[in-house]
N, C-alpha and C positions, 0 to 999 in steps of 0.2 A: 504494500500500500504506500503510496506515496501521493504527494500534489500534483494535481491533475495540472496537461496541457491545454488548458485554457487559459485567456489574459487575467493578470493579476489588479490588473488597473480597470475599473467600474463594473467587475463582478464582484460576486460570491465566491470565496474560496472553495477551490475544485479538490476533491482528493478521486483516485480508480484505483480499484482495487483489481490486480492482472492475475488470471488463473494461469494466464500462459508462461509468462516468464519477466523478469526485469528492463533487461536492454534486449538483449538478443532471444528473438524467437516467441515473444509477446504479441497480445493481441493488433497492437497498430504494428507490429511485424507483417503477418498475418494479413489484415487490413487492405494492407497500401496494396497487397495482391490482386485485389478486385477491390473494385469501382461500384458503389451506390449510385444508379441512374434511374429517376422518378421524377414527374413532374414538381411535385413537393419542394423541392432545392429551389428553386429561384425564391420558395417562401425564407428558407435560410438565408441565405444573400442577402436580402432585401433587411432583415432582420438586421443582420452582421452588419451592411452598411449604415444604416440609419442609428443603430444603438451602439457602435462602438468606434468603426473606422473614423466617420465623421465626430466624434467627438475627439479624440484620441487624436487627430489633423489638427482640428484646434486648441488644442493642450500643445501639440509642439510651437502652434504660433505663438502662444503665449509667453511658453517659455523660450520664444528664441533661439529656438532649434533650427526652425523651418528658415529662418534668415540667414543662420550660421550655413546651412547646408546648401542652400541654392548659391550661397558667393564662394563657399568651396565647390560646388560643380563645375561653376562657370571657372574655376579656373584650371580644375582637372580633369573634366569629362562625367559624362553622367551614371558612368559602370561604379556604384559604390557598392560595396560587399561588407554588410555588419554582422560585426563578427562579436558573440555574445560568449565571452566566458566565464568558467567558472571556476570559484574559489582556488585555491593554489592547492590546498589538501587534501581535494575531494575525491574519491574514489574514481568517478567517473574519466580523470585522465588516465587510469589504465588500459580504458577502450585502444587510447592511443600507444602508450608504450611507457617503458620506464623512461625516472628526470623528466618529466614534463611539468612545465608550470607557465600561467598567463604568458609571463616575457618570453618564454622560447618556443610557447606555439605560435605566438604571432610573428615570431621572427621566423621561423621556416615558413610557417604560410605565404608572407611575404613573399620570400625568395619562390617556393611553389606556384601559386600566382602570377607574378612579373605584373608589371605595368596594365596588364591589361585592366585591373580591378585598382578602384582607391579600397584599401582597408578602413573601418571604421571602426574601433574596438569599446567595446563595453565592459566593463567588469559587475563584476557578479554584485549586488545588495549587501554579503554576506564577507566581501573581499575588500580591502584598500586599495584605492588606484595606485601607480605609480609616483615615483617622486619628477619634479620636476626638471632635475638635470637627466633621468632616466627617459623621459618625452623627451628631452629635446635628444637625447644619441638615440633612441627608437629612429625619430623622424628623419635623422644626420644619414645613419647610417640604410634604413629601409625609406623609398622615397613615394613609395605606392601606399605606407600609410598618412590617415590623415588625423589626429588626436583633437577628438571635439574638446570644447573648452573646458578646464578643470569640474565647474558645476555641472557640466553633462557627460561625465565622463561614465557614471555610478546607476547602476538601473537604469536604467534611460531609454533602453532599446526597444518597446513597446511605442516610446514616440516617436523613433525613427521608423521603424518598421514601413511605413505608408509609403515612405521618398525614397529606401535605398533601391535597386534591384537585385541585390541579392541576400540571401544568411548563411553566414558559416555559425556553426558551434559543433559541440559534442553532444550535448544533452540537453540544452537550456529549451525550454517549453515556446522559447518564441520559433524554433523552428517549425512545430502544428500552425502555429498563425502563422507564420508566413508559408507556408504549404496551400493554406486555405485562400492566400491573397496570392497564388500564382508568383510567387518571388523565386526565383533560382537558387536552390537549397545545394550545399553542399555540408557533405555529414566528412566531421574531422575524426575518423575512426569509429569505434563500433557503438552503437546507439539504440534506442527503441525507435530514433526517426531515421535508418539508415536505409532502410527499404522505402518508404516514404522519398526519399532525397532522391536515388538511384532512378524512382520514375517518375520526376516530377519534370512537367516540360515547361517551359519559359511562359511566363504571361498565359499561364491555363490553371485558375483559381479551383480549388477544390471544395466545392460546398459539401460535400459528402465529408470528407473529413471532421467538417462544423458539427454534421447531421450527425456523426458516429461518436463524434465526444460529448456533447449536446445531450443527445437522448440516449446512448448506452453505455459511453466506457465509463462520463466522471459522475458523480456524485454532487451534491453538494454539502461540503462540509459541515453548516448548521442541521440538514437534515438527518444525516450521521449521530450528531449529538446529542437532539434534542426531538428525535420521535423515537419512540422504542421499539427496539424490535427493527429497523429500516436497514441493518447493516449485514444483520444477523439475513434478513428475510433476502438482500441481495445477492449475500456468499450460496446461500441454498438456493436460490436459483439458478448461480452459475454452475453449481452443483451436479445438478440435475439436468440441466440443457448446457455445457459448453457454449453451446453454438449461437446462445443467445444472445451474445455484444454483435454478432452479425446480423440479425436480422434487421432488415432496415424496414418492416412492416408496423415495426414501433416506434419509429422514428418519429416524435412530433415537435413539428416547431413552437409550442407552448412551453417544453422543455425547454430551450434555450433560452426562452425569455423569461424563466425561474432562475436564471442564473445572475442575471441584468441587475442590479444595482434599484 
């Protein structure tokens, strides 16, 4: 059980509980395999844009994001790739390999990469940015990143999300949103979103994805808590039917909007 992939910012905290497995071989493993196609999904879309994209656009204008990043486009090109990591200690960079930590993933990426991508890096809620003489030899010596401003450097990436064209991370949950928003995902090692990333095509938005986190994989946290019996009654379901975070016959967009702030 862990925090579900949905945005953290004007929902309800998501927790899924995976019969399948953690990272590798998990239900959105699984998932990304086949495609939910039903009329119903443009109800999700329409949902998604009105209750979060468009707000979450104007929170970056607010805070200054959205100004920062159009005068850095215009002077690097419009290929930005946010790159969302996490914590220096966390388990999850063994997806990638031993000694990995925030400054040397993004330094091989970098080099991985080349010019074709501006890097845009995020650190984790949970992690300290860098120091300041350490931004400026990142930027010295790699010239494809670009370090948004000390107060946008921390969590943030939910705002950007909308302007960049791409996400890198390993595990960080904005790669489902951006799956959903059609951004060019690449998965830095092994992941529950690595199959996800592997068939995800350029500017082809995934409302199924919405539909399958929405109404079957996450939960919502308070309901967890504070109805009895709702966690208990969901594991014996899975229980009993596996196959049930697939069907997309239950899918409903009333669900997603239980999630909505």
């Amino acid at each position: 059980m862990e925090l579900g992939p949905l945005p953290r910012t004007g929902l309800h905290t998501a927790i899924y509980f995976d019969p399948y497995g953690h990272q590798i071989g998990s239900a959105l493993d699984w998932f990304a395999r086949n495609r939910w196609a039903y009329p119903q999904l443009d109800d999700f879309t329409h949902i998604w844009h009105r209750k979060w994209v468009d707000p979450i656009y104007e929170a970056a204008q607010a805070k200054g994001i959205t100004s920062w990043f159009d005068d850095m486009s215009a002077r690097r090109g419009p290929a930005s790739l946010l790159v969302a990591l996490q914590p220096r200690d966390w388990i999850t960079y063994e997806g990638i390999g031993p000694l990995v930590d925030p400054i040397s993933l993004l330094r091989s990426l970098a080099c991985d990469v080349g010019n074709g991508w501006t890097i845009l890096p995020q650190w984790h809620g949970s992690d300290s940015p860098p120091s300041e003489s350490l931004v400026a030899e990142l930027e010295a010596d790699q010239s494809n990143i670009a370090m948004p401003p000390e107060h946008l450097r921390v969590a943030q990436s939910e705002m950007f999300l909308p302007l960049v064209r791409g996400v890198a991370t390993i595990s960080s949950n904005v790669a489902a949103l951006g799956a959903i928003m059609g951004k060019e995902l690449l998965s830095l090692g092994k992941s529950k979103f690595h199959q996800i990333a592997l068939r995800a095509a350029p500017n082809e938005p995934r409302p199924d994805i919405l539909a399958f986190l929405s109404s079957r994989y996450c939960l919502r946290l308070d309901d967890v808590l504070n109805i009895e019996g709702h966690f208990a009654d969901h594991i014996l379901r899975l229980h009993h039917s596996p196959t049930y975070l697939f069907d997309h016959t239950g899918s409903d967009v009333s669900k997603l909007e239980r999630f909505f702030l």
